[in-house]
C-alpha positions in Angstrom: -90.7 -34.0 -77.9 -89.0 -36.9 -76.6 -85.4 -35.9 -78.1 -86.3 -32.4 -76.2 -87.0 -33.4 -72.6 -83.8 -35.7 -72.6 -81.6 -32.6 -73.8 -83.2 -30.5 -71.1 -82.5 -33.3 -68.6 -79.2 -34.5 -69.3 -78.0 -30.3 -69.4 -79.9 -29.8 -65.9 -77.8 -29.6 -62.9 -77.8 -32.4 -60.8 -79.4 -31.6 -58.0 -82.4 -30.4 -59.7 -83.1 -33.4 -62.2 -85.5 -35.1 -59.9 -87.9 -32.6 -60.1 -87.6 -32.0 -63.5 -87.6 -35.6 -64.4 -91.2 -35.3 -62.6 -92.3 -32.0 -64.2 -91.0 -33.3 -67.4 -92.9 -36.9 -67.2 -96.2 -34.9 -66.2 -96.0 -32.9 -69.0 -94.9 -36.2 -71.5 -97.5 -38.0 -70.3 -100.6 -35.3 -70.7 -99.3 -34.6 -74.6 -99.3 -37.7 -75.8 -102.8 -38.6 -73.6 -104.3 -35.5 -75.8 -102.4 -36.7 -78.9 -104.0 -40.0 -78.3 -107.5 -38.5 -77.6 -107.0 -36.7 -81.4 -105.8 -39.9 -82.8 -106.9 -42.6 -80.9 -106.2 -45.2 -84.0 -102.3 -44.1 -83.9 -101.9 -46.0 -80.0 -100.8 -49.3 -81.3 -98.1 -47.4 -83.6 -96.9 -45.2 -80.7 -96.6 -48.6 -78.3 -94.6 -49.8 -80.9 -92.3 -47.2 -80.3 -92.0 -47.7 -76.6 -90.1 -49.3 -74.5 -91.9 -52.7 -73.3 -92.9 -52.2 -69.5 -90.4 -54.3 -67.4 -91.4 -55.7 -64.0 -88.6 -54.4 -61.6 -90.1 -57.1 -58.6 -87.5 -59.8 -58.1 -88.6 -63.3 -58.6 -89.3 -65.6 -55.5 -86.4 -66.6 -53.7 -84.3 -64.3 -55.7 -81.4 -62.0 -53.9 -82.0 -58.5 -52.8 -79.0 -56.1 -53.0 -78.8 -52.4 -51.7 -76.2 -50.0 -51.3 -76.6 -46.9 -49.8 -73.9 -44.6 -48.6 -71.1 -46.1 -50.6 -69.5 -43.0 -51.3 -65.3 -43.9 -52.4 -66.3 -47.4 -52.0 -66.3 -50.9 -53.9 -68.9 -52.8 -54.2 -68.8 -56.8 -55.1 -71.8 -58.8 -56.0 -71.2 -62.1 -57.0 -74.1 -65.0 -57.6 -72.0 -67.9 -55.8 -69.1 -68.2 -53.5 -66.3 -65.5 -53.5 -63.1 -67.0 -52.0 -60.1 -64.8 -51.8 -58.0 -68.3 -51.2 -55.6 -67.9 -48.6 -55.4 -63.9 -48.5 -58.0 -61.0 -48.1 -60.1 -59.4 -50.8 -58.4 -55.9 -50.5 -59.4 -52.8 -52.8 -57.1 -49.9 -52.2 -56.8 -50.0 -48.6 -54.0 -51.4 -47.3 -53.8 -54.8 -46.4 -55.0 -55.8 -42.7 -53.3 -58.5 -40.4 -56.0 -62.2 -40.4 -56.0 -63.5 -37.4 
């Protein structure tokens, strides 16, 4: 079932995998709900199987990084100081005049 819905996915066209990934996740999750009402002594064998839930909310304090728009762009995160040393950080552009 699972092996299925990523096939369909991954061979959709772009554009339309959101709402599949939605249609597809509906559909996932009302199977095994009705699998689980048929054998409700199989749930601790099928959480096994799972991915652990992960909690995507950054920690106190932590950075918060977005890009958005970045198409034909580079983007640099770095978790401390980024020195170029006496130059520019340049990535394929050409290089610009510092004052």
């Amino acid at each position: 079932m699972l092996d299925a819905a990523e096939q369909t996915l991954a061979a959709a066209a772009e554009e339309d995998r959101d709402d599949l990934r939605s249609r597809l996740e509906q559909r996932l999750v009302l199977q095994l709900a009705a699998y689980l009402d048929r054998y409700p002594d199989m749930g601790e064998g099928l959480a096994a199987l799972l991915p652990a839930p992960q909690d995507d909310a950054p920690s106190e304090g932590a950075p918060v990084s977005t890009a958005q728009d970045n198409t034909n762009s580079q983007i640099v995160q770095a978790s401390g100081s980024l020195d170029a040393g006496s130059g520019a950080i340049n990535y394929a552009v050409p290089p610009r005049d510092l004052p």
